[in-house]
LOKOL-816431 format. One line per 4 residues: number of its first residue (from 1); their letters; for each residue x, y, z of C-alpha. Coordinates in nm, 4 decimals. Each point is the difference from the previous one (the first is absolute). Layout:
% residues N
NUM> a> X Y Z | ...
This chain:
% residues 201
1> xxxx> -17.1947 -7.4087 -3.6237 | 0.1251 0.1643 0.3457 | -0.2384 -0.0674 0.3079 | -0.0330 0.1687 0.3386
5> xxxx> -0.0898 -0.3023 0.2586 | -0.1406 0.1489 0.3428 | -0.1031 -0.1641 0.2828 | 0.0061 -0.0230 0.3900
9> xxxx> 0.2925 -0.1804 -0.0037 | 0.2035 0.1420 -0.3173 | 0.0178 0.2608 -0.2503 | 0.2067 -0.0984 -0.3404
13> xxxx> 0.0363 0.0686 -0.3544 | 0.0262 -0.2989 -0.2049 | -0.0132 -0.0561 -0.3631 | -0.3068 -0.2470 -0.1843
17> xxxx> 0.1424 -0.1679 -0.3352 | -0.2033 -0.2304 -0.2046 | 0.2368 -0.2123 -0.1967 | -0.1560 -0.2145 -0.2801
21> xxxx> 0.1848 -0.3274 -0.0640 | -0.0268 -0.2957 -0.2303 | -0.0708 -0.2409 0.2471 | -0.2611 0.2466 0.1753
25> xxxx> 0.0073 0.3995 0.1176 | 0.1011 0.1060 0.3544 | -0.1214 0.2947 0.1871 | 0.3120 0.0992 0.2823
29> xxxx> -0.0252 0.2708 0.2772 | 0.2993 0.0493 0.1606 | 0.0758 0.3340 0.2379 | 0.3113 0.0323 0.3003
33> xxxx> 0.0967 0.2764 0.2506 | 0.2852 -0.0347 0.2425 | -0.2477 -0.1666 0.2231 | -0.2064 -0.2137 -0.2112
37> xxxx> -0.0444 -0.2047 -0.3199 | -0.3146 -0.1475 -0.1878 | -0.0058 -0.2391 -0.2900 | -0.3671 -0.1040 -0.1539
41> xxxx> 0.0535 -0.2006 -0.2970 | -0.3622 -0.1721 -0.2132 | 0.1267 -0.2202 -0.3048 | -0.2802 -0.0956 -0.2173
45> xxxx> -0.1191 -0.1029 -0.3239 | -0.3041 0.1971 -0.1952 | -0.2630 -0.2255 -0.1768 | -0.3054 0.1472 -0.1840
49> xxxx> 0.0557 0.3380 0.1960 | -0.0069 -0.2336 0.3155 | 0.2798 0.0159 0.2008 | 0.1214 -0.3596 0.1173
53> xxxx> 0.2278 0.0635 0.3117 | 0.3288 -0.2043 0.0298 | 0.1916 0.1208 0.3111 | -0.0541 0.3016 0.3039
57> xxxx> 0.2671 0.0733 0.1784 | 0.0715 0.2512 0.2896 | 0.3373 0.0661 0.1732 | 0.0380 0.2349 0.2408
61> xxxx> 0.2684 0.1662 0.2126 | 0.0665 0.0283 0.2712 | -0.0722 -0.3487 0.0678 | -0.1328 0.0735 0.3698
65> xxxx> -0.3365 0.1310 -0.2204 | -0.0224 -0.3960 -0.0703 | -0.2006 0.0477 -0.3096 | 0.1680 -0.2139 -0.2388
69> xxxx> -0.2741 -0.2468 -0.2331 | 0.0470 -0.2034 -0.3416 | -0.3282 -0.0846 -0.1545 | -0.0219 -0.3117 -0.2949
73> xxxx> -0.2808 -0.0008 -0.2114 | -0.0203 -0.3979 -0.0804 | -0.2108 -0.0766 -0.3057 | 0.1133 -0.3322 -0.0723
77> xxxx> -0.1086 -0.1108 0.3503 | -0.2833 0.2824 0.0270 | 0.1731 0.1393 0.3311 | 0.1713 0.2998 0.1361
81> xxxx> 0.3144 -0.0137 0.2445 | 0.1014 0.2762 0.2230 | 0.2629 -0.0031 0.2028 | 0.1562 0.2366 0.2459
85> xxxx> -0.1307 0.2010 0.3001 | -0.3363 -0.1646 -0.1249 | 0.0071 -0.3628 -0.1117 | -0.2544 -0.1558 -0.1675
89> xxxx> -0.1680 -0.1713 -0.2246 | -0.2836 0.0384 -0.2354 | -0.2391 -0.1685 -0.2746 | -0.0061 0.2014 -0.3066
93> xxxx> -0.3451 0.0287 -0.1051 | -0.1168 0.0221 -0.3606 | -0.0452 0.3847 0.0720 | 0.2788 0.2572 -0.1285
97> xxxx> 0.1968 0.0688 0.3668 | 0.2696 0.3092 -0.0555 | 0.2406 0.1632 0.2426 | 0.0052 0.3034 0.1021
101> xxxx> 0.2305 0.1616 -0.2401 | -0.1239 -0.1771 -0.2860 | -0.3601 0.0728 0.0897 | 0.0958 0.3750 -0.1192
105> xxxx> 0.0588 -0.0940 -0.3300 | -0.3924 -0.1453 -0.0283 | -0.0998 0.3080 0.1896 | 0.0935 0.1986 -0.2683
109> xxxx> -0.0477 -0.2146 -0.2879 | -0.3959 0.0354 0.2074 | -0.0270 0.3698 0.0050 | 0.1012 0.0288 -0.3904
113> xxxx> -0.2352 -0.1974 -0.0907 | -0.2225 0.2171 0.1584 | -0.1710 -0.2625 0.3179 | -0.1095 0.2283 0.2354
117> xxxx> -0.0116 -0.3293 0.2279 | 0.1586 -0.3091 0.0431 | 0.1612 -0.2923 0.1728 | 0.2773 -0.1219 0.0547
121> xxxx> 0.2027 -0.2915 0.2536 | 0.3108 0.0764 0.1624 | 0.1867 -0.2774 0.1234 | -0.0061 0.0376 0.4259
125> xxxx> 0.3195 0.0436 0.1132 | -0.0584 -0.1137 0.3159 | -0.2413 -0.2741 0.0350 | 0.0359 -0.1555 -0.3250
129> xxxx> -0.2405 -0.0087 -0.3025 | -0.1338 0.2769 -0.1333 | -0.2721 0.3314 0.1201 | -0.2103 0.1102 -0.2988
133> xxxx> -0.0426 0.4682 0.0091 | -0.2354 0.1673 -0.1178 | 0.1871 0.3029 -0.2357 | -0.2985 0.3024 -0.0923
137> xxxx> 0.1019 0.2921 -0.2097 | -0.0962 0.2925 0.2686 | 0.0926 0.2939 -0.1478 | 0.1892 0.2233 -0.2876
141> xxxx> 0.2394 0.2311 0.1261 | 0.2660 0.2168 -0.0787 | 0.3449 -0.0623 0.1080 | 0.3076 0.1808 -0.0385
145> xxxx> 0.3264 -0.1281 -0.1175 | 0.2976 0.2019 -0.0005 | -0.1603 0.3211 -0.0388 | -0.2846 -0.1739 -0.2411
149> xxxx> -0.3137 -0.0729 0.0361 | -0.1649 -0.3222 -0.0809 | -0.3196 -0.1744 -0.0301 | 0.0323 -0.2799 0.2853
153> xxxx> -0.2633 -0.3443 0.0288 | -0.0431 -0.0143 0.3707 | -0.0672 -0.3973 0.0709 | -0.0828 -0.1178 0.3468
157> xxxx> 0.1053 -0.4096 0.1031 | -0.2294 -0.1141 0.2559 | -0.1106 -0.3074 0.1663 | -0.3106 -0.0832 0.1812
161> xxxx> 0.0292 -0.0765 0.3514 | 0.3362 0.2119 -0.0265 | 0.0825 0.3940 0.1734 | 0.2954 -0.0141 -0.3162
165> xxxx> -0.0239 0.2192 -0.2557 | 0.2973 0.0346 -0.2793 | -0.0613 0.3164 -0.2572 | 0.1642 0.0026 -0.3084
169> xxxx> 0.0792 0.3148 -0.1964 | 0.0286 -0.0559 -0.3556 | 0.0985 0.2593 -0.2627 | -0.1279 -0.0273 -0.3715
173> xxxx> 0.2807 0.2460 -0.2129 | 0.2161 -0.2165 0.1835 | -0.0393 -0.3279 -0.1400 | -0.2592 -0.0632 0.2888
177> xxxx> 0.3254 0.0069 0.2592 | -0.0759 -0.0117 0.3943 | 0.0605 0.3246 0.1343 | -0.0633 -0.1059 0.3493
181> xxxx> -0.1205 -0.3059 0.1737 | -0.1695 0.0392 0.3735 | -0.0112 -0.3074 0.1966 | -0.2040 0.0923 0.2883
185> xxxx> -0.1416 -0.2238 0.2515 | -0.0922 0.0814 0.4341 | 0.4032 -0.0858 0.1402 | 0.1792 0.1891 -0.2994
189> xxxx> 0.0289 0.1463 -0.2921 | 0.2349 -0.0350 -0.2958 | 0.0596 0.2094 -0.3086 | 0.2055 -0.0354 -0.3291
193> xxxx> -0.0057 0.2962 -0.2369 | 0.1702 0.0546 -0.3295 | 0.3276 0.2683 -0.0103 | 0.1424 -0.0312 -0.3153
197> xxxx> -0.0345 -0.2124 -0.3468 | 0.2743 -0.2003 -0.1274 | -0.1845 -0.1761 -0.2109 | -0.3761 -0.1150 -0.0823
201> x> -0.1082 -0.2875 0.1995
């Protein structure tokens, strides 16, 4: 599927691919300009409907935005590595930790099963460990799609102690796709929103 990244420091249309393997699935995000290039990449294995994260991976360009991480996921010696512009590392706990491109996958797999709340922990990407959000089903709305209109499950990710809020947009008729995602929090704001399908997933 095509994406629209915006934020205060870029604007790019990437493409999201989720590539299933033998040895474990990948989700990829990759988008470039003349100015700029991102690269998100989750690799991951699915257990139970639990996803069991592998790798997370973020490159981007130019390299003066110094955002580059790798993040291991460890089972054999229950820890998680990251290294990069944040270098750390972690016990993992007997809880289910995700990153945050997998975490869409149980976000979904949440709202069709019909929760109307739930948790889930996101590895922290900057201190280590993990944060565990709060995700309520707010509201049914419609959304429009190229010219169609859909019936969208608003979800809101919060955390207590926390002015971040992250609003998902998912549309049933559409295999429960994101539409949009708002990641909104006091110093900025950033938005990813669907332009065209490639391909479900």
């Amino acid at each position: 599927a095509k994406y629209y990244f915006e934020s205060d420091e870029i604007s790019i249309t990437g493409i999201r691919e989720y590539k299933k393997g033998t040895n474990g699935d990948e989700i990829k995000f990759e988008a470039s300009n003349l100015f700029a290039s991102l690269f998100f990449s989750s690799k991951f294995k699915i257990n139970k409907n639990i996803v069991v994260p592998s790798t997370y991976d973020i490159k981007i360009r130019p390299k003066f935005l110094n955002r580059d991480q790798s993040i291991k996921f460890n089972y054999k010696n229950n820890i998680i590595n990251s290294m990069g512009i944040n270098t750390w590392e972690a016990s993992l706990s007997e809880v289910n930790v995700f990153d945050p491109l997998n975490v869409q996958i149980m976000i979904r797999n949440s709202v069709k099963e019909g929760l109307k709340k739930f948790n889930l922990n996101i590895v922290d990407m900057e201190n280590g460990g993990y944060k565990t959000y709060s995700f309520i089903l707010v509201n049914n709305e419609e959304c429009v799609f190229k010219d169609k209109k859909y019936n969208c499950y608003v979800v809101e990710r919060i955390r207590e102690n926390s002015e971040r809020k992250v609003v998902y947009y998912l549309a049933d008729g559409l295999e429960f796709m994101f539409l949009k995602i708002i990641d909104s929090s006091p110093e900025k704001i950033n938005t990813l929103e669907l332009k065209e399908i490639l391909s479900f997933g």
